[in-house]
TIRO-2110 file (N, C-alpha, C; in Angstrom, 1 decimal):
// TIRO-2110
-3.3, -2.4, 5.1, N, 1, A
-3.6, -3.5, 4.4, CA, 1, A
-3.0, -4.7, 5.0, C, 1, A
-3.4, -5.6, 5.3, N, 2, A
-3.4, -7.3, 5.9, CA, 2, A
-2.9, -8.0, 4.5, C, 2, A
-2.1, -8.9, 4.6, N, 3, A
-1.3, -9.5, 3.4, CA, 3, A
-1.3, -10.8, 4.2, C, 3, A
-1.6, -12.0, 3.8, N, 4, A
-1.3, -13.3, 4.4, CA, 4, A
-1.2, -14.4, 3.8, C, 4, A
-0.3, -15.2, 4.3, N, 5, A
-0.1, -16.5, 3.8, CA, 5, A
-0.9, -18.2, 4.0, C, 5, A
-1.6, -18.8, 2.9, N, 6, A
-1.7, -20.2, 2.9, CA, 6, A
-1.5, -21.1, 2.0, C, 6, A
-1.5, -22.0, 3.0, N, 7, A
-1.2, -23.4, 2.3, CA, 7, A
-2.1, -23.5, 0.8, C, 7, A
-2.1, -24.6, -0.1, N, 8, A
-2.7, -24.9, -1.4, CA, 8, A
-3.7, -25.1, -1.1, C, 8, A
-4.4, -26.3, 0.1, N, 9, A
-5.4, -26.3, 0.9, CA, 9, A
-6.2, -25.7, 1.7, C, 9, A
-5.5, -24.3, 1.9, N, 10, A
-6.4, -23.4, 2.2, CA, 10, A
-5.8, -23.2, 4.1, C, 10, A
-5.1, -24.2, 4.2, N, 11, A
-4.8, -23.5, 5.7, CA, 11, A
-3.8, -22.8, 6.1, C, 11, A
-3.9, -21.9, 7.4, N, 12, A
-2.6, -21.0, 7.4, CA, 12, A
-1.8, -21.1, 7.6, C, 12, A
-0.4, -20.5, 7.3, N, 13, A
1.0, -20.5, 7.6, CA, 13, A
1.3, -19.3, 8.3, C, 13, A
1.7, -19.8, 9.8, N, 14, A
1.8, -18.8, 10.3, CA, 14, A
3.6, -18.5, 11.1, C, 14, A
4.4, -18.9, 10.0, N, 15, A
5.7, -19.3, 10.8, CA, 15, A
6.3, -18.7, 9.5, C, 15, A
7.6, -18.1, 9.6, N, 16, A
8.1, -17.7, 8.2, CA, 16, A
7.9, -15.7, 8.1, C, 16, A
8.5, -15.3, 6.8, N, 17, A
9.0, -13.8, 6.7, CA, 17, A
8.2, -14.2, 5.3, C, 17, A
7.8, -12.3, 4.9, N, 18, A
6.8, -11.7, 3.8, CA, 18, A
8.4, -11.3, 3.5, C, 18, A
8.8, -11.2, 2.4, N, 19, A
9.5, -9.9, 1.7, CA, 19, A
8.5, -9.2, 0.9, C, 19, A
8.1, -8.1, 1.1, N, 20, A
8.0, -7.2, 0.1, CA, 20, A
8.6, -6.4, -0.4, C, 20, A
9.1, -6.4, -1.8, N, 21, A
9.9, -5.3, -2.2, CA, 21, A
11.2, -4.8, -1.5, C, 21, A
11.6, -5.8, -1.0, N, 22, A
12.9, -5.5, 0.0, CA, 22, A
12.5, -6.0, 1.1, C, 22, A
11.6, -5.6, 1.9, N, 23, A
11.2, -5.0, 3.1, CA, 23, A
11.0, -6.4, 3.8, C, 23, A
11.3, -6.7, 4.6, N, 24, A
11.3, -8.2, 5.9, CA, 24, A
9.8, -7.9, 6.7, C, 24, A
8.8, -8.8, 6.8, N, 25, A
8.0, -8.7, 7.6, CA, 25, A
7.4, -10.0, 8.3, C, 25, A
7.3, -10.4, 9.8, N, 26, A
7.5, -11.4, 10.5, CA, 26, A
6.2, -11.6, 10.6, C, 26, A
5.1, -13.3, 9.6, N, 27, A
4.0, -13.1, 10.0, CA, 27, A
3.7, -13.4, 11.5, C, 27, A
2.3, -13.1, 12.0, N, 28, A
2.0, -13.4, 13.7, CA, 28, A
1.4, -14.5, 13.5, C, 28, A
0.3, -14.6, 14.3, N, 29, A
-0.3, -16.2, 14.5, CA, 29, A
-1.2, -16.6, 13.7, C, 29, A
-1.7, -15.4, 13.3, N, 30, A
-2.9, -16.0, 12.3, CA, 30, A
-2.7, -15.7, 10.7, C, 30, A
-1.2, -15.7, 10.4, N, 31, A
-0.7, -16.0, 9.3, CA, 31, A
-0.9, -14.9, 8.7, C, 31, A
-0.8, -13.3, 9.2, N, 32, A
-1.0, -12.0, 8.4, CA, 32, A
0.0, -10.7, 9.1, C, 32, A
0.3, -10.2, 7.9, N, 33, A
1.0, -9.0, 8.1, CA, 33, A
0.5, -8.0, 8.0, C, 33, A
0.5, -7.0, 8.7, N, 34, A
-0.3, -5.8, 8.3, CA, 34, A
1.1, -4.5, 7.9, C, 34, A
0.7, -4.4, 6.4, N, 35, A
1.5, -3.1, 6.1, CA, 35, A
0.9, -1.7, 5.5, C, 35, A
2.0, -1.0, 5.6, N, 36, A
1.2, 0.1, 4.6, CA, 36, A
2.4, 0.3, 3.5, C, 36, A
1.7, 0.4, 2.2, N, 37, A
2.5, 0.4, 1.0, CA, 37, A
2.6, 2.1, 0.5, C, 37, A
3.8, 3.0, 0.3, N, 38, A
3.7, 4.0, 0.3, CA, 38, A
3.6, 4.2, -1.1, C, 38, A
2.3, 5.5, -1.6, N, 39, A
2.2, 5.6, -2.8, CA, 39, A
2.6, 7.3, -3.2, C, 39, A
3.0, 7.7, -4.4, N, 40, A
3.6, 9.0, -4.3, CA, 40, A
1.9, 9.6, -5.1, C, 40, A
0.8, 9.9, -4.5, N, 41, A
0.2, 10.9, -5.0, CA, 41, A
0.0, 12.1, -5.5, C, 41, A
1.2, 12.9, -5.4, N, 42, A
1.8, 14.4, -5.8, CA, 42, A
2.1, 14.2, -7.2, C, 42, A
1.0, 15.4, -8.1, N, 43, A
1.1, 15.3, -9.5, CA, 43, A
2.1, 16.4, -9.6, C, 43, A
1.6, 17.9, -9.2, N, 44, A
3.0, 18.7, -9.1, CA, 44, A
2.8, 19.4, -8.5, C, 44, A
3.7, 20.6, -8.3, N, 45, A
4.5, 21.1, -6.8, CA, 45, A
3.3, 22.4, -6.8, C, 45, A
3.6, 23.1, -5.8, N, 46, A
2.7, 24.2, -4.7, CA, 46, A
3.2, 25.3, -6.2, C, 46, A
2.1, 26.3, -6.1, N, 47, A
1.9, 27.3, -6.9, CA, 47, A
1.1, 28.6, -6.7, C, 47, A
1.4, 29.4, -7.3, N, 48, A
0.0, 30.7, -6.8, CA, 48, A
0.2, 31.1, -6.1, C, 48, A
-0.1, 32.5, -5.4, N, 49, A
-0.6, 32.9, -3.7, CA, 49, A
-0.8, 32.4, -2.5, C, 49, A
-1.6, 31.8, -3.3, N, 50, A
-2.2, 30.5, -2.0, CA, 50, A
-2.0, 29.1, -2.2, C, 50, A
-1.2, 28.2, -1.3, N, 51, A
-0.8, 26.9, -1.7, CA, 51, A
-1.7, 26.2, -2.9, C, 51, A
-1.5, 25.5, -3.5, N, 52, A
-2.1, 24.9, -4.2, CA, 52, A
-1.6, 23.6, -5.1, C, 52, A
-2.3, 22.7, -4.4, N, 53, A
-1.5, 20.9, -4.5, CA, 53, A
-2.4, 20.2, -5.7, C, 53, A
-1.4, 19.8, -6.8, N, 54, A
-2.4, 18.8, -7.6, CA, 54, A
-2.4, 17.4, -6.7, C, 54, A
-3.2, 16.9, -6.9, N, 55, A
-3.0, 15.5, -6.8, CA, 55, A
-3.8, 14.3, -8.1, C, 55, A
-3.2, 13.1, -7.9, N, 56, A
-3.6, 12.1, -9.0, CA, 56, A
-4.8, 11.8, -8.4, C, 56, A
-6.0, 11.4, -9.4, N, 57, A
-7.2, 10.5, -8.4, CA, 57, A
-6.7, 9.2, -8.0, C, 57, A
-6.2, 8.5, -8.7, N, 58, A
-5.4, 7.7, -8.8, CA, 58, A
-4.1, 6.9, -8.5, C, 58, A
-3.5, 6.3, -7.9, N, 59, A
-2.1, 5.9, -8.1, CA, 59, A
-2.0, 4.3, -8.1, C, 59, A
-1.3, 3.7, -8.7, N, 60, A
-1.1, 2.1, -8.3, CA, 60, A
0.6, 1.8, -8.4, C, 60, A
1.0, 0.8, -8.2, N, 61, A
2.3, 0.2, -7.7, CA, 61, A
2.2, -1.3, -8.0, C, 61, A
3.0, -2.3, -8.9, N, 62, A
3.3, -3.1, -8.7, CA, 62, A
4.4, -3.5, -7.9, C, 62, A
4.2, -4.6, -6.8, N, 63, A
4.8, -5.1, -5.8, CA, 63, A
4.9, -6.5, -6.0, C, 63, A
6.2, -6.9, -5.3, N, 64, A
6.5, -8.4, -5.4, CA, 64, A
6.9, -8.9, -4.1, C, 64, A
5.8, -10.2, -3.9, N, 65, A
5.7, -10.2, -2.6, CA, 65, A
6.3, -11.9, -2.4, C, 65, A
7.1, -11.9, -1.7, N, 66, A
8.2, -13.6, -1.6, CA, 66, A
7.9, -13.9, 0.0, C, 66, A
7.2, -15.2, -0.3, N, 67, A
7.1, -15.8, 1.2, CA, 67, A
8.7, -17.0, 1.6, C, 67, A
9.3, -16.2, 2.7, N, 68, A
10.6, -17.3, 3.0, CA, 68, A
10.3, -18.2, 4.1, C, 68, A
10.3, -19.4, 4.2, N, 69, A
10.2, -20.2, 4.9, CA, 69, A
11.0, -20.7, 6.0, C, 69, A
10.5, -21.0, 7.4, N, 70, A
11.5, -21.1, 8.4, CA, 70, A
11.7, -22.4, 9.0, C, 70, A
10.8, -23.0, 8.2, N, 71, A
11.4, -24.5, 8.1, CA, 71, A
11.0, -25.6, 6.9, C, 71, A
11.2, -26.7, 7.3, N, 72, A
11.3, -26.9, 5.5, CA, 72, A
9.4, -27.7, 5.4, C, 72, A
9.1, -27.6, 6.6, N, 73, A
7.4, -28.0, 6.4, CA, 73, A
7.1, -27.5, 4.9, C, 73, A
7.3, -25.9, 4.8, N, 74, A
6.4, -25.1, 3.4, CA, 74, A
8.1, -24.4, 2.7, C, 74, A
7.1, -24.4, 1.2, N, 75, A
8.0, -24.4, 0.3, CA, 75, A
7.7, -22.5, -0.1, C, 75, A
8.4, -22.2, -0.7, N, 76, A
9.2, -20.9, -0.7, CA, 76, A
8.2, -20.3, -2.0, C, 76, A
7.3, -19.4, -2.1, N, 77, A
6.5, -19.0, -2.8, CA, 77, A
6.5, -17.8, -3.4, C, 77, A
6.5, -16.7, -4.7, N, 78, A
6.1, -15.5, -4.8, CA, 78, A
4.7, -15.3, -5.5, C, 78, A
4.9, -13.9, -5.4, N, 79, A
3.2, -13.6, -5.9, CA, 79, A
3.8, -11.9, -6.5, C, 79, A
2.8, -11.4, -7.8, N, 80, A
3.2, -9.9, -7.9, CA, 80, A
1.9, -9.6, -7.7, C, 80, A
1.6, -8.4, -6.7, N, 81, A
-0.1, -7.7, -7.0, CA, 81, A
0.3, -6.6, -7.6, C, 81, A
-0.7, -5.7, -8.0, N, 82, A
-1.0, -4.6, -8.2, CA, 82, A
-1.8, -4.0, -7.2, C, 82, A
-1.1, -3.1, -6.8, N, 83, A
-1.7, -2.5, -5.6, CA, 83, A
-2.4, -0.4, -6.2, C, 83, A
-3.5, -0.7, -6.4, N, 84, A
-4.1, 0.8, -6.7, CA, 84, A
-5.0, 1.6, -5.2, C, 84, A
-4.8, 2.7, -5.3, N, 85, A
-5.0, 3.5, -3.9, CA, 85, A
-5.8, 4.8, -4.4, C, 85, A
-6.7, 5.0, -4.5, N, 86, A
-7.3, 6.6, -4.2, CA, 86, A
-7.0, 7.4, -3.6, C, 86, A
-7.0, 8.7, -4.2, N, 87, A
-7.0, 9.5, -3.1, CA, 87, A
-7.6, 10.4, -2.3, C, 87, A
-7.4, 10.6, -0.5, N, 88, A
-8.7, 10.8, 0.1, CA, 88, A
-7.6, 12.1, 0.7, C, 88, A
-8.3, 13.0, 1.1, N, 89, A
-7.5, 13.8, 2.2, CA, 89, A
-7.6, 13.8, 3.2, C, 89, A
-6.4, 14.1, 3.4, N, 90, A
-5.8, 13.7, 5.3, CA, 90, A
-6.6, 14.3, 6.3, C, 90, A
-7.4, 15.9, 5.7, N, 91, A
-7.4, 16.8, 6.2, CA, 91, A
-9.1, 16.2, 6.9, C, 91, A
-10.1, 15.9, 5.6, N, 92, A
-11.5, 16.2, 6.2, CA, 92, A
-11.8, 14.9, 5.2, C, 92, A
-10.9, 13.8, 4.1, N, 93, A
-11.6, 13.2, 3.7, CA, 93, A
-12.0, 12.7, 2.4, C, 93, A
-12.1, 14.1, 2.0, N, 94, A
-13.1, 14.7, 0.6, CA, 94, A
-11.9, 13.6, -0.6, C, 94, A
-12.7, 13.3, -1.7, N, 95, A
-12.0, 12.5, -2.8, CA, 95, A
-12.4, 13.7, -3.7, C, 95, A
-12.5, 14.6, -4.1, N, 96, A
-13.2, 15.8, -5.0, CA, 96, A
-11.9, 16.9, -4.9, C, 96, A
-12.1, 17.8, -6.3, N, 97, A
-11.0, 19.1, -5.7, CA, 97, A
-11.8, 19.8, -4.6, C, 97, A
-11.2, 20.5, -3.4, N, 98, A
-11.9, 21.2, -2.5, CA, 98, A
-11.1, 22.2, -2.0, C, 98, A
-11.2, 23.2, -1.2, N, 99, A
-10.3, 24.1, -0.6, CA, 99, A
-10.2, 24.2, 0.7, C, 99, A
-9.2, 24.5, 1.7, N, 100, A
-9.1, 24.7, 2.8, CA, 100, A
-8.7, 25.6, 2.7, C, 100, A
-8.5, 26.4, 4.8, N, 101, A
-8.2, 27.5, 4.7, CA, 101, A
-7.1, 27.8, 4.7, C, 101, A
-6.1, 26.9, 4.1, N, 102, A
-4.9, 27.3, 4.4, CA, 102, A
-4.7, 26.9, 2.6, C, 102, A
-5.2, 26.4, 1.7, N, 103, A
-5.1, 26.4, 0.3, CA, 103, A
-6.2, 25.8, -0.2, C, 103, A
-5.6, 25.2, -1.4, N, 104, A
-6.9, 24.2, -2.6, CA, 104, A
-6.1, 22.9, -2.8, C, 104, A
-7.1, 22.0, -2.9, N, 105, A
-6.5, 21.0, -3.5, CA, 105, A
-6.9, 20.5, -4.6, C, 105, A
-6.6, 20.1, -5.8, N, 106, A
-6.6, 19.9, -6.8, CA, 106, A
-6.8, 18.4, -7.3, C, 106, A
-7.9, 17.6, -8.0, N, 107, A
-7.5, 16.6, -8.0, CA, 107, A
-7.8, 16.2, -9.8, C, 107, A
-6.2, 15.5, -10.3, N, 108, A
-6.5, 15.3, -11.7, CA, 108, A
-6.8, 13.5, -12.1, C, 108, A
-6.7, 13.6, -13.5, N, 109, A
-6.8, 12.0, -13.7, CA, 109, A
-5.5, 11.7, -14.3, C, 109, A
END
Protein backbone atom coordinates (compact mmCIF):
# COMPACT_ATOMS: atom_id res chain seq x y z
CA UNK A 1 0.00 0.00 0.00
CA UNK A 2 1.35 3.67 -1.17
CA UNK A 3 0.51 6.29 1.70
CA UNK A 4 1.31 9.97 0.60
CA UNK A 5 1.50 13.31 1.46
CA UNK A 6 -0.13 16.82 0.15
CA UNK A 7 -0.41 20.14 0.53
CA UNK A 8 -4.23 21.71 1.24
CA UNK A 9 -3.90 22.63 -2.50
CA UNK A 10 -3.44 19.59 -3.61
CA UNK A 11 0.42 19.59 -4.33
CA UNK A 12 2.99 17.27 -3.19
CA UNK A 13 5.26 17.09 -0.30
CA UNK A 14 7.95 15.37 -0.93
CA UNK A 15 10.55 16.22 1.82
CA UNK A 16 9.84 15.06 5.50
CA UNK A 17 9.11 11.39 7.54
CA UNK A 18 5.51 9.34 7.71
CA UNK A 19 5.26 7.96 11.35
CA UNK A 20 3.10 5.30 11.40
CA UNK A 21 2.37 3.77 14.45
CA UNK A 22 5.89 4.14 15.64
CA UNK A 23 7.47 3.20 12.55
CA UNK A 24 9.74 6.19 10.63
CA UNK A 25 9.30 6.20 6.98
CA UNK A 26 11.40 8.65 4.56
CA UNK A 27 8.96 9.97 1.76
CA UNK A 28 10.88 9.74 -2.05
CA UNK A 29 10.24 12.18 -4.69
CA UNK A 30 6.95 11.85 -5.54
CA UNK A 31 5.69 12.37 -2.09
CA UNK A 32 4.79 8.46 -1.29
CA UNK A 33 5.69 5.71 0.97
CA UNK A 34 5.15 2.33 0.10
CA UNK A 35 4.35 0.07 3.29
CA UNK A 36 2.99 -3.10 4.21
CA UNK A 37 0.78 -2.97 7.40
CA UNK A 38 0.92 -6.38 9.24
CA UNK A 39 -2.52 -7.87 9.99
CA UNK A 40 -2.94 -11.00 12.40
CA UNK A 41 -5.45 -13.22 10.25
CA UNK A 42 -5.21 -16.41 12.48
CA UNK A 43 -8.61 -17.10 14.16
CA UNK A 44 -7.26 -20.35 15.92
CA UNK A 45 -4.47 -22.66 16.10
CA UNK A 46 -3.75 -26.09 13.89
CA UNK A 47 -5.98 -29.10 14.91
CA UNK A 48 -6.99 -32.67 13.71
CA UNK A 49 -4.76 -35.18 11.74
CA UNK A 50 -4.26 -33.09 9.21
CA UNK A 51 -3.21 -29.43 9.73
CA UNK A 52 -6.04 -27.35 9.82
CA UNK A 53 -5.93 -23.35 9.93
CA UNK A 54 -9.05 -21.12 10.69
CA UNK A 55 -8.77 -17.97 9.30
CA UNK A 56 -10.90 -14.49 9.60
CA UNK A 57 -12.46 -13.34 6.15
CA UNK A 58 -11.78 -10.32 7.52
CA UNK A 59 -9.32 -8.25 9.47
CA UNK A 60 -8.96 -4.37 9.97
CA UNK A 61 -6.51 -2.11 12.09
CA UNK A 62 -6.75 1.33 13.03
CA UNK A 63 -3.56 3.25 12.40
CA UNK A 64 -2.22 6.69 13.15
CA UNK A 65 -0.41 8.20 10.60
CA UNK A 66 1.81 11.73 11.65
CA UNK A 67 3.49 13.64 8.89
CA UNK A 68 6.92 15.29 10.53
CA UNK A 69 8.31 18.03 8.74
CA UNK A 70 11.88 18.83 7.70
CA UNK A 71 11.62 22.21 7.38
CA UNK A 72 9.37 24.74 8.41
CA UNK A 73 7.89 25.33 4.56
CA UNK A 74 4.88 22.60 5.81
CA UNK A 75 3.23 22.32 9.02
CA UNK A 76 3.15 18.97 11.01
CA UNK A 77 -0.18 16.95 10.29
CA UNK A 78 -2.05 13.65 11.50
CA UNK A 79 -4.55 11.47 10.06
CA UNK A 80 -6.20 7.95 11.61
CA UNK A 81 -7.27 5.38 8.74
CA UNK A 82 -8.83 2.24 9.11
CA UNK A 83 -7.08 -0.08 7.29
CA UNK A 84 -9.37 -3.49 6.44
CA UNK A 85 -7.59 -6.52 4.45
CA UNK A 86 -9.09 -9.76 3.16
CA UNK A 87 -7.98 -12.75 3.21
CA UNK A 88 -6.31 -14.42 0.14
CA UNK A 89 -3.91 -17.40 0.33
CA UNK A 90 -0.39 -17.33 -0.05
CA UNK A 91 -0.54 -20.64 -1.49
CA UNK A 92 -2.93 -20.52 -4.84
CA UNK A 93 -5.10 -17.38 -3.94
CA UNK A 94 -8.47 -18.77 -3.19
CA UNK A 95 -10.63 -16.28 -0.64
CA UNK A 96 -13.05 -19.50 0.01
CA UNK A 97 -12.40 -22.43 2.65
CA UNK A 98 -10.33 -24.86 0.37
CA UNK A 99 -7.80 -27.68 1.03
CA UNK A 100 -4.36 -28.48 0.10
CA UNK A 101 -2.25 -31.27 0.13
CA UNK A 102 -0.60 -30.71 2.96
CA UNK A 103 -4.12 -29.53 5.00
CA UNK A 104 -7.50 -27.30 4.88
CA UNK A 105 -8.03 -24.01 5.35
CA UNK A 106 -10.76 -22.70 6.91
CA UNK A 107 -12.30 -19.50 6.43
CA UNK A 108 -14.74 -17.76 9.20
CA UNK A 109 -16.65 -14.39 9.66
Amino acid sequence: MYVGVRTTTGAIVNTGILQINGNNYKLNKYGLVKISLPMDMTYAGMNGFYSTIYYKKAASKLYTIRYIPSTIQFKASAAKIKYTELYRCTSCGKTTSHAHSDGRVFIVS
